[in-house]
C-alpha positions in Angstrom: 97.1 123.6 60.1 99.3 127.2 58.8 98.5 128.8 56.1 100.9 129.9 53.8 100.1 132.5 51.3 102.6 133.1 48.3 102.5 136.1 46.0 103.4 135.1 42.6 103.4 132.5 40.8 107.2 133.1 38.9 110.2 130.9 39.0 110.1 131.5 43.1 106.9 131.5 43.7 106.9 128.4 42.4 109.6 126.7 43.7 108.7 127.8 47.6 104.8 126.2 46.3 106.5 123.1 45.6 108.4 122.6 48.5 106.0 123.7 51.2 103.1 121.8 49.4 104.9 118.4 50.6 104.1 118.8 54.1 101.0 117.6 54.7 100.7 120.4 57.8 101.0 123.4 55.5 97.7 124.3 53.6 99.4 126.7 50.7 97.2 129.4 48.3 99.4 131.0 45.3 97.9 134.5 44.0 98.9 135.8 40.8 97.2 137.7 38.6 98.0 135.8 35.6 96.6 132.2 34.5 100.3 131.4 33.2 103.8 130.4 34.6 105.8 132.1 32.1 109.2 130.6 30.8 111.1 134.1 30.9 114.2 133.6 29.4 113.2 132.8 25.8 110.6 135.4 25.3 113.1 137.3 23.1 113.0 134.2 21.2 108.7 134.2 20.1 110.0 137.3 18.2 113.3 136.1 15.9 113.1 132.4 16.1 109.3 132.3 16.2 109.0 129.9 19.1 104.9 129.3 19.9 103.9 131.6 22.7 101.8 128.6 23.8 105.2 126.6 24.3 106.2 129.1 26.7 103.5 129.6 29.0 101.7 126.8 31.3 98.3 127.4 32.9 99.0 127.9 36.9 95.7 125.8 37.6 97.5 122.4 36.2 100.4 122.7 38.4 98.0 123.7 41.7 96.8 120.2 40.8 99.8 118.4 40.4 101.8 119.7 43.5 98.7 120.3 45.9 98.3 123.9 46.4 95.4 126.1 45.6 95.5 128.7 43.1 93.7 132.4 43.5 93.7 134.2 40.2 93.7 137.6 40.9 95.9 140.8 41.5 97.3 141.2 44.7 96.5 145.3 45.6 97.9 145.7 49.1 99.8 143.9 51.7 99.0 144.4 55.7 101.8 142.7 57.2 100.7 144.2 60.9 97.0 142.1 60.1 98.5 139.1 58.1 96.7 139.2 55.3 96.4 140.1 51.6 93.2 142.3 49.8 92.9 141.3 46.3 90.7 142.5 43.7 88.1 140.1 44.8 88.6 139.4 48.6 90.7 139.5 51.5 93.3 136.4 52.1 94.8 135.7 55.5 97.8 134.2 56.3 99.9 132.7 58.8 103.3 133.2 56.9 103.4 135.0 53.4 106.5 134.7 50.8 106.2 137.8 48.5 107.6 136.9 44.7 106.0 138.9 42.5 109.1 139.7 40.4 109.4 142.9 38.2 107.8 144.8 35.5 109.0 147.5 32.7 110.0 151.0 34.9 108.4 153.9 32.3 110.2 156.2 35.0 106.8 157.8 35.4 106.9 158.8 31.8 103.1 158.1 30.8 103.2 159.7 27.5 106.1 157.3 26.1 104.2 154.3 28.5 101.2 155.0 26.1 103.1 155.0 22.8 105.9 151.8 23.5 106.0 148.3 23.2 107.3 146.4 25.7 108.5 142.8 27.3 106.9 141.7 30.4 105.0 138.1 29.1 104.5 136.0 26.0 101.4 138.5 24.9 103.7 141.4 24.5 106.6 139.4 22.5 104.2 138.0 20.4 103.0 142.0 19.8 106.4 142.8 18.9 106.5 140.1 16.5 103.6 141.0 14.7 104.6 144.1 14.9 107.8 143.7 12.8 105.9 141.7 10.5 103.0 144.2 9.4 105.2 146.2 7.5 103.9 149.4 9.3 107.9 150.8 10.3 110.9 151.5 9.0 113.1 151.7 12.1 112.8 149.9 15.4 114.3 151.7 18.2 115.2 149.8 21.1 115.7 152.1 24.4 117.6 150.0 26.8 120.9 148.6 25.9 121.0 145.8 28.9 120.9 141.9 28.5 117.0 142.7 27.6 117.6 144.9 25.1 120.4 142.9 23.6 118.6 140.3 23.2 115.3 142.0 22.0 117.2 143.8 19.3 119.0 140.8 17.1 115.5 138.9 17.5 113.8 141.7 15.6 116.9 142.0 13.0 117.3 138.3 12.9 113.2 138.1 12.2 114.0 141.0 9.9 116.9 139.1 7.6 115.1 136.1 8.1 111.7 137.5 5.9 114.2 139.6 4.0 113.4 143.3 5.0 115.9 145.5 4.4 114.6 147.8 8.1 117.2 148.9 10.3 117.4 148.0 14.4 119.2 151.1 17.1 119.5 150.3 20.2 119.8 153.5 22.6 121.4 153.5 26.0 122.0 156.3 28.9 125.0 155.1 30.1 128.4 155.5 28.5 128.5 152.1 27.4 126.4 148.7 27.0 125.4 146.2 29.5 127.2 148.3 32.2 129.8 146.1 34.8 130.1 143.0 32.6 133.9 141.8 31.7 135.5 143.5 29.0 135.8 140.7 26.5 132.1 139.7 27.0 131.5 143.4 25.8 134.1 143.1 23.1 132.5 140.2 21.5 129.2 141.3 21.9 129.5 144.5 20.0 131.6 142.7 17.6 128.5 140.6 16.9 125.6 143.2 16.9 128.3 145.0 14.1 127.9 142.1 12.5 124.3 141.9 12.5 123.9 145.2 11.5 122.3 146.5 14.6 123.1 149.7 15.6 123.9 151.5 18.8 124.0 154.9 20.4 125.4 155.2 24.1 125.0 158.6 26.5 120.8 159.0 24.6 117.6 158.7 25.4 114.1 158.6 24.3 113.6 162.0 24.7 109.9 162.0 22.7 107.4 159.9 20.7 105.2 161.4 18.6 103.1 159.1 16.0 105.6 157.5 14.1 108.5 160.1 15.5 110.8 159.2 18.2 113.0 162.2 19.2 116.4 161.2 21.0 118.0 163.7 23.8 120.5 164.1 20.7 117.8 166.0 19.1 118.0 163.2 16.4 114.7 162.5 15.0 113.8 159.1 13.9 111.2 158.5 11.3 108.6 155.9 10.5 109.9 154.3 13.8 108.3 152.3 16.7 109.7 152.4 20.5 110.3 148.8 22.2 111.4 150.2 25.7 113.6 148.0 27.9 115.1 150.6 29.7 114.9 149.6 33.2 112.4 147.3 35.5 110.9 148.7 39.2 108.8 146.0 41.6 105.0 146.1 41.1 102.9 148.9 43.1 102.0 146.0 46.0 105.5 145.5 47.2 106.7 149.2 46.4 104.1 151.2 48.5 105.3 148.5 51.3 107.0 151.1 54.4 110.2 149.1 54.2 114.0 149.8 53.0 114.4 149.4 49.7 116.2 150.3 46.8 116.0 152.6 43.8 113.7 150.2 41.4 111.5 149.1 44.9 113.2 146.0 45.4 112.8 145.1 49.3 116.4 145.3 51.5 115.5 141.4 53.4 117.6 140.1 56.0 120.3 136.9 55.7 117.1 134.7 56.0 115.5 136.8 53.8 112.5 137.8 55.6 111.1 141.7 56.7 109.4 140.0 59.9 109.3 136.6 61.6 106.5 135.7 59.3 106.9 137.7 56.4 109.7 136.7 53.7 110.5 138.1 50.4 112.1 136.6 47.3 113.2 136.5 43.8 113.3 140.2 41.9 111.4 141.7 44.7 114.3 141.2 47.1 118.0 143.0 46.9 119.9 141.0 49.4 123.9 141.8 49.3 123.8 143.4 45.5 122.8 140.2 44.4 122.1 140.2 40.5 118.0 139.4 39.6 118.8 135.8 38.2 116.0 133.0 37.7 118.7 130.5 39.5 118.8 132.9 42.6 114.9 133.2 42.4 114.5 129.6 42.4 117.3 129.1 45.2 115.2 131.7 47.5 112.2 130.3 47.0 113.5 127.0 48.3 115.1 128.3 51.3 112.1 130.7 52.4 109.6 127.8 52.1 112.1 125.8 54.5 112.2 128.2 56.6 108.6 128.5 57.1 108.5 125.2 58.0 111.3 125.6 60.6 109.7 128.4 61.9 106.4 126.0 62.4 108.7 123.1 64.0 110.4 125.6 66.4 113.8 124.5 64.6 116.7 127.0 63.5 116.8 129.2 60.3 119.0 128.8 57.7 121.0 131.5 56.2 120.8 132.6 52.5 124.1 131.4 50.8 123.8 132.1 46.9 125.3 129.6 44.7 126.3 131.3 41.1 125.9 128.7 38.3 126.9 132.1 36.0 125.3 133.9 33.2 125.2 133.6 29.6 123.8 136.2 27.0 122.0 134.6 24.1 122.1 137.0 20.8 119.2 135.5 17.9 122.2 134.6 15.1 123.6 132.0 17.9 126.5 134.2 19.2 126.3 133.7 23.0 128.6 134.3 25.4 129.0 134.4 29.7 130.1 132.6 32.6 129.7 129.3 33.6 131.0 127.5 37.0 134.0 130.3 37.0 134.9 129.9 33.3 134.4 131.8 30.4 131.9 130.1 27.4 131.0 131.4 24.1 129.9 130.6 20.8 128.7 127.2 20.2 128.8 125.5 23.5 127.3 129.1 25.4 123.7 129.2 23.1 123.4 125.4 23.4 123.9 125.6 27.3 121.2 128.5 27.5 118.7 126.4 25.3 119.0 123.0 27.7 118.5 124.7 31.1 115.6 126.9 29.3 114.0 123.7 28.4 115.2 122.0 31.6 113.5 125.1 33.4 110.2 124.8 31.7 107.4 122.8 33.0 105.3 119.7 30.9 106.0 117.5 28.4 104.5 119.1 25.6 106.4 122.3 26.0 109.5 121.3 26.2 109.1 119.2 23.1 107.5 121.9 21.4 110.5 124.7 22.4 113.0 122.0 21.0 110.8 121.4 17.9 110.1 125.3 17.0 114.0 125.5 17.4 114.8 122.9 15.1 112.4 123.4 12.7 113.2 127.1 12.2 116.7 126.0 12.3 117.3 128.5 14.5 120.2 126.2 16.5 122.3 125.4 14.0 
């Protein structure tokens, strides 16, 4: 019997378990270092439209048990590909094939003073922090560095939680780049700037976070900011265990794979810890390579051909908290009405047991938060 090791347990992860798990052959072992799989795409939402945390998350140990694979809950610290195998913080895993998918985390840029001082967005925990955050009174002026889909998002959640509890606070979102969101199309930028007018969030492009200090965050404007707190979403970089791997990558440690998307024979790598062609980190594209690498394990065990990654791009949509949406679906532009609705069924098509995805569509409707 081969033994297939997976690190992380995220949309890929997951997906490769799931598939490999049905061959009787395969014996498969999931580390992550989290008890949760973590429904990503609405954690902006447990801040504005107070969705339960525990309606996003679902322990990893239930769905070892449903689809047959065994789950190690630990960190993953270092990865000998020439040895095949895995050191952990409590022992040493061995492999026969390994699928690395431990997606990404918030990039501090090496800035541990700001790191120290900032909130951030990598699970349920830390949006629930923000949350509570807004809601202790303590600031004046939440400052969000990053002015991405992230950041988009993150900011009308916190004004929309804001107007919602009727706190007259003000929301800036601050980006490096000459404008926001970077190489989207132009009338996707229009109407999203048109909307955060609208909610009365603010924006400065070309500045930084320059500073925190207590409640002061200084811009590279020299602009000082007062009774303010720092929610950074400035960036993401691959955890320490794939970017100390000796292998091309690129500028936020994402591994260069190859059209099957492996780094050696035995060795594949998926999800946001892969770049393959410029492809955009996407949970569709995770759960698409996850797929394909666990197939190709087992084609590599049966001595059959590999298949070639081909990515198929359902689109994109970007969800603001007052239900203006907009992206691409199929080809064709969508916003408005149809565009958050469409984001809200494939988030709770994407989430796993009965009782979350109830309680997603409940907390929506009973905040009236879809409507």
């Amino acid at each position: 019997m081969k033994k297939v090791v997976i690190l992380g347990c995220g949309f890929g992860g997951l997906s490769a378990a799931i598939e490999l798990s049905k061959n009787k052959n395969i014996s498969v072992s999931v580390i992550d270092k989290s008890e949760n799989f973590t429904l990503i795409p609405v954690l902006p939402d447990i801040i504005g439209r107070e969705i339960n945390p525990q309606n996003v998350v679902f322990p990893i140990g239930k769905l070892s048990k449903k689809y047959n694979f065994d789950f190690i809950n630990s960190l993953a610290k270092n990865i000998n590909i020439q040895n095949n195998n895995v050191l952990t913080e409590k022992e040493i895993v061995k492999y026969d094939y390994l699928i690395i998918a431990v997606g990404a985390e918030t990039n501090f840029y090496g800035d541990r003073g700001v790191e120290s001082k900032a909130l951030k967005l990598d699970n349920a925990e830390d949006s629930k922090k923000i949350h509570d955050t807004v809601m202790n009174c303590s600031y004046q002026h939440f400052v969000v560095s990053g002015g991405g889909y992230t950041g988009i998002e993150v900011a009308t959640n916190i004004k929309l939680l804001l107007d919602k509890k009727k706190m007259n606070k003000k929301v800036t979102i601050v980006e490096a780049s000459p404008s926001l969101l970077g190489a989207i199309p132009k009338w996707m930028k229009e109407y999203i700037i048109k909307n955060l007018k609208k909610m009365k969030v603010e924006f400065k492009i070309e500045t930084s976070v320059k500073a925190v200090e207590g409640k002061t965050i200084t811009l590279s404007t020299g602009e000082k900011i007062e009774s303010a707190i720092l929610i950074w979403s400035a960036g993401v970089k691959t955890p320490d265990v794939v970017y100390n791997l000796d292998n091309k990558k690129t500028k936020q440690g994402r591994i260069i794979v190859d059209e099957y998307l492996k780094i050696k024979d035995n060795c594949f790598i998926i999800g946001d810890s892969a770049s393959f062609d410029k492809l955009r980190m996407a949970v569709r594209f995770s759960i698409q390579q996850g797929r394909l690498a666990a197939k190709n394990i087992i084609n590599l065990i049966k001595g059959k051909k590999l298949q070639k990654y081909k990515p198929f791009d359902l689109g994109y949509l970007l969800p603001m908290a007052n239900n203006a949406c907009c992206g691409i679906i199929l080809g064709m532009p969508v916003k408005g009405f149809l565009a958050i609705w469409a984001h809200y069924f494939l988030s709770v098509w994407l989430s796993y047991g009965k009782n979350n995805k109830l309680g997603i569509i409940k907390d929506l409707l009973y905040n009236r938060s879809i409507f």
